[in-house]
N, C-alpha and C positions, 0 to 999 in steps of 0.2 A: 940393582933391579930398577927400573922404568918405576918412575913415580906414578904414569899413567896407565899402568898395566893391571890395578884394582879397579879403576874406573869403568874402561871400555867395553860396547857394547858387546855384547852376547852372538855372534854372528851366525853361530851355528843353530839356533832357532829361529826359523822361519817367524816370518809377519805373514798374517793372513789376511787375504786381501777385501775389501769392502764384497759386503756382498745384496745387491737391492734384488728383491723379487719382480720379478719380468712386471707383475701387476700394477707395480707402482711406478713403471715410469711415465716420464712427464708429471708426478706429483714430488711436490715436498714429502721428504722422508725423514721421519725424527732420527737426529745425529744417535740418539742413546738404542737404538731400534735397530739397527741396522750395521753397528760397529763392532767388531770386536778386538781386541786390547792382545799384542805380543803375549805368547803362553796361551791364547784360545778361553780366555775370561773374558765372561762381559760384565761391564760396570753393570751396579746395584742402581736400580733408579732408588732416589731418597723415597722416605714412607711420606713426609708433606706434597713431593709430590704426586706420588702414586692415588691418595686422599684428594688432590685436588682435580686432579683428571675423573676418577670415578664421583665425583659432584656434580664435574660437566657434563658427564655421560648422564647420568640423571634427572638434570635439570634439561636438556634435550629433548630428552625422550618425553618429559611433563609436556615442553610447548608443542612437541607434535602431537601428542593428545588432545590437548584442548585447541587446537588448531583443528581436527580433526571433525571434535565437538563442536564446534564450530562452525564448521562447513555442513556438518547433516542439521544442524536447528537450520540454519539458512536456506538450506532447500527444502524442506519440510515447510519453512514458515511461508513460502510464494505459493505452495497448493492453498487454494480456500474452497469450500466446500462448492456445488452446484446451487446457486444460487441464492446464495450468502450475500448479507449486504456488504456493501464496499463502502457505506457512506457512516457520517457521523453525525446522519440526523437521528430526534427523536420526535416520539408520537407527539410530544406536548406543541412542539415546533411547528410540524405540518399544523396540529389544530388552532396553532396562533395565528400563521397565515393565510388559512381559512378563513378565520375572523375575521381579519381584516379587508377580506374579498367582499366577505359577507357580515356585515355587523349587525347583528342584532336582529329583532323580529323585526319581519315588513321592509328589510331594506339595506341596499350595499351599495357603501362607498364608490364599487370603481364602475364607473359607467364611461363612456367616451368624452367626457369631458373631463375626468377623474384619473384619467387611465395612467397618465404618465409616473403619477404618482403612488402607484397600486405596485404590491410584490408579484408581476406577472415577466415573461421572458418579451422581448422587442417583439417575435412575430404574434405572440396571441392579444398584444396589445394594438396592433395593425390591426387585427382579424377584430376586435371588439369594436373597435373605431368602426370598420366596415358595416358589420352588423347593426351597429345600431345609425346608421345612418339614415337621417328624416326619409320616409317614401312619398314618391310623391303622390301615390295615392292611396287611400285609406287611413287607416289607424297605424300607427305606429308597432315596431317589432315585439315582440314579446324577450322579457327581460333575459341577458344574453349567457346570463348564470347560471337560470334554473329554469330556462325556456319555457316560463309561464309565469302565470298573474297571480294575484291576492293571497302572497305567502304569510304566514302568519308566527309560524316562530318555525326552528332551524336544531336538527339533531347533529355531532357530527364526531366522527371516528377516522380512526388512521392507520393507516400501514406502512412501513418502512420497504421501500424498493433498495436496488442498488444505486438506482440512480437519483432517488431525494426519498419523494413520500407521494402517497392519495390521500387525498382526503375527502370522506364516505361522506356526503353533504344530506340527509333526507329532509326536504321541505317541509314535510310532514301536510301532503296534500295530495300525495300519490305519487309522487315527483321526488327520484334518487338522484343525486350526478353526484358524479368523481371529479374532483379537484385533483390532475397530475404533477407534479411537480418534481423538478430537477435542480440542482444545483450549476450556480454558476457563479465565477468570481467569488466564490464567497460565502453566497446569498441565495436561500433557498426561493423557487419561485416558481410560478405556477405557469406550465408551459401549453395544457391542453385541459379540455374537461367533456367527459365521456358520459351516456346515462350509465348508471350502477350497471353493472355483472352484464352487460348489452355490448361491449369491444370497441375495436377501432371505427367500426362502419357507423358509430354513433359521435363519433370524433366535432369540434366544434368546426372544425377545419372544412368536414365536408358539403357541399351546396344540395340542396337545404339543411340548416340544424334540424336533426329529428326532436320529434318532440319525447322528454323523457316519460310522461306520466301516461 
C-alpha cells in the first residue's frame, strides 16, 4: 500500500466557492464573513473578538449622538431673541461714561477744546467742535450737551441697546437728552445725543440742534 494513500485530499467533496454579496462590491469584505471552509462549515469567529467589534459598534453609535447633540445646541444657539442685546455692556458703564461727559453739577469736561480727550466716536467730536465754534456775532452757543444754560445738578439712568447703551441725562431744569452710545474697538462711546423720548429729528447732527427743554 501507498504510503501516501492515508494522506490525500478528499476529491470527491466539492470546495465551495467564495461567495460576496452583489452589495458589497468595491468594499473590503471581512475574510471570516464571506468564506466558507471544504464540508460547508464556517469558522467560529473567537468570543474576544466578537466583544470587541460590538464595543465598536457601541462606541459609534455614542459619537454620533453627541455629534448630533451637537449640531442642534449649535443651531439653536445662533437664534437670539428680537431684540436681545448683542453687547456686553452694562448700566454702571454707560453711567460712567456719562460722567465723564458730564461731571458733576454746573459742568462738563468735554467741550471743543476738551474734545479729543472725551469717550465720544471721531464724527460727534467733529460735530461738537463745529458747534461750538466762537460766532461772530452775539453771544455764544448754548452748551452742546444739554442745549442750554445754568444747569445745576445732573440725574442719570441707562439702558442697554444692542449696539452699547443711552444714557437718560435729566438736567434737572426741564431739560432731558439721551446720551447714545456704541461700541467701538473696544471702548464704549458716545456717538449722538437726542432730547429724551423726542427721536432721530432731535439728533445733534441735525441743523439747528433743537432745543431739549
Amino acid at each position: 500500500m501507498s504510503s501516501h494513500s492515508s494522506t490525500h485530499c478528499d476529491e470527491s467533496r466539492p470546495i465551495r466557492p467564495l461567495r460576496i454579496n452583489p452589495t458589497d462590491q468595491g468594499r473590503r469584505v471581512p475574510f471570516l464573513a464571506t468564506t466558507r471552509l471544504a464540508g460547508g462549515t464556517r469558522p467560529k469567529m473567537r468570543p474576544d473578538t466578537r466583544r470587541r467589534n460590538q464595543m465598536l459598534a457601541h462606541r459609534c453609535a455614542f459619537l454620533f449622538l453627541l455629534a448630533g447633540v451637537a449640531l442642534v445646541v449649535a443651531c439653536g444657539g445662533g437664534n437670539t431673541a428680537s431684540g436681545a442685546s448683542t453687547t456686553s455692556t452694562t448700566s454702571a458703564e454707560v453711567i460712567a461714561v456719562a460722567g465723564k461727559i458730564w461731571a458733576g453739577p454746573g459742568g462738563n469736561p468735554c467741550n471743543s477744546a476738551t474734545i479729543s480727550g472725551c469717550p465720544v466716536t471721531p464724527r460727534l467730536a467733529a460735530r461738537i467742535t463745529q458747534i461750538e465754534a466762537p460766532s461772530a456775532i452775539g453771544s455764544g452757543p448754548p452748551n452742546s450737551w444739554c442745549r442750554c444754560q445754568n444747569v445745576a445738578d445732573v440725574a442719570m439712568t441707562a439702558d442697554i441697546t444692542p449696539s452699547g447703551g443711552t444714557a437718560h441725562v435729566d438736567f434737572k431744569n426741564g431739560v432731558k437728552v439721551d446720551f447714545i452710545m456704541v461700541e467701538q474697538a473696544g471702548s464704549l462711546l458716545v456717538d449722538d445725543t437726542q432730547c429724551t423720548g423726542r427721536g432721530a429729528s432731535t439728533s445733534i447732527y441735525v441743523d439747528p440742534p433743537a432745543l431739549c427743554g
